[in-house]
C-alpha positions, 0 to 999 in steps of 0.5 A: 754483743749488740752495737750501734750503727751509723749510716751517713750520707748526703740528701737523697741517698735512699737512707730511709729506704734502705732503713725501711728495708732492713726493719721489714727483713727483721719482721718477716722473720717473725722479730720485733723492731721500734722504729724511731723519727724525728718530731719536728719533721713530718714532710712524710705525716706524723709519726710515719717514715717515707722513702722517695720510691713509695715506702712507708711504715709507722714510727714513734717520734723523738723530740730534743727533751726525750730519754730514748732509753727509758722509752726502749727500756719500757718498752722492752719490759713489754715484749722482745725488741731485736732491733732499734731503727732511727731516721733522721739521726743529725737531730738527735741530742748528744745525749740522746745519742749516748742514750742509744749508745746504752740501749746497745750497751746495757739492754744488749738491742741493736741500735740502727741510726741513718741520717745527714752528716753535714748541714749545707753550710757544710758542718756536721749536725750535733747528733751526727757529729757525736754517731761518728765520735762513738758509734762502733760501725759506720756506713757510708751510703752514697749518692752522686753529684750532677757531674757522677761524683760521690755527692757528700756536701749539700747546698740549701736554696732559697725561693728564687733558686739560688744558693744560700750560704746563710740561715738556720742550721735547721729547715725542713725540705726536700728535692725542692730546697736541698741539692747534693753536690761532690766537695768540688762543686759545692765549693764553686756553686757557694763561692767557697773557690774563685772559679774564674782564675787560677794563680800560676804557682810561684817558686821563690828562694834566696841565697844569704851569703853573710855579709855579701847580700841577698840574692833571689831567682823566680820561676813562674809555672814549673817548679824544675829548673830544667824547664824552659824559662827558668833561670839556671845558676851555676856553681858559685854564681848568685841570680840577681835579676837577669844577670849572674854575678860571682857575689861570693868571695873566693878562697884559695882553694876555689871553694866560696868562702862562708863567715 
């Protein structure tokens, strides 16, 4: 049964490459592959996919209006097609997606889609968003982040270098306007985190004796009472401020007496 893939990562990943590769193994054995890129980038020329390391070969355009599966099924009644390649899926409708999902499904030709998952705002694309909710495999490809973590976010600059949280979903650039970067770190470089401070974690709770008041102890850093620093409270006996007062009645017997 024919499926439809989805090959995911952050910029600069080697996902056409790797896209370019796999169509060229099917036609060095004799199969036909379509290849599939989106209009409204043309970094590489019209109707041409590119990869960083010099690869390349001639695609049909898609644009936000196509029926992908009319196109397919067209084509099919032409000559045999083993396999659907698509760059640049996140620009795909989520229409066009269930389109391809139906070239798998109905015209039994497996459907091969690489693309971005998030935007730099880190949100995911619409096209990408739906290849996660329906594709039957999907594939991470990694690439690393300056500090050799898996890059998985991607900050956008602007002119000038700087990061810019804000803009249009959409702007077409490459090595010189997009930078791939962990989660840790693209959260410092788009003050999504306070880098310079961190909060000592603070442990707080409070003792209601019904009718006798409130009593609290705080101890900033660790949160074990063994630790140095820490208030202990012994049996019977509430912490308010620095003092430890027997605050709860007693009974006969020496148990605290609880209404």
């Amino acid at each position: 049964m024919a499926k439809l893939y989805f090959s995911y990562a952050a910029m600069n990943a080697g996902k056409s490459t790797l896209l370019l590769q796999a169509s060229h193994n099917y036609r060095e054995r004799g199969m036909n592959t379509i290849l599939f890129t989106a209009a409204l980038d043309d970094r590489a020329g019209i109707t041409t996919i590119a990869s960083r390391i010099g690869l390349k070969a001639t695609a049909k355009l898609f644009s936000e209006g196509d029926d992908l599966f009319l196109a397919i099924k067209s084509d099919l009644e032409k000559q045999p097609i083993n396999c659907i390649f698509v760059d640049e899926a996140q620009f795909l409708t989520k229409q066009q997606v269930w389109q391809l999902a139906r070239v798998a499904d109905r015209l039994g030709v497996p459907v091969m889609c690489y693309g971005l998952r998030t935007d730099f705002q880190g949100k995911l694309f619409p096209g990408s968003s739906e290849l996660l909710a329906i594709a039957d495999i999907l594939r991470e490809i990694r690439t690393i982040c300056h500090c050799g973590a898996k890059a998985t976010m991607v900050v956008r600059l602007g002119d000038d270098g700087a990061v810019l949280i804000e803009g249009d979903q959409v702007a077409i650039g490459g090595n010189e306007r997009y930078v791939s970067l962990c989660r840790k770190h693209w959260e410092e470089k788009t003050g999504s985190w306070p880098v310079e401070e961190e909060s000592s974690p603070t442990l707080e709770f409070e003792l209601n004796g019904g009718g006798v008041g409130e009593a609290s102890a705080r101890c900033d850093g660790d949160i074990k009472n063994k630790r140095r620093g820490c208030p202990r409270v012994k049996h019977g006996q509430a912490q308010v401020g620095s003092k430890a007062t027997n605050s709860l009645p007693r009974t006969r017997n020496g148990g605290n007496k609880i209404k």
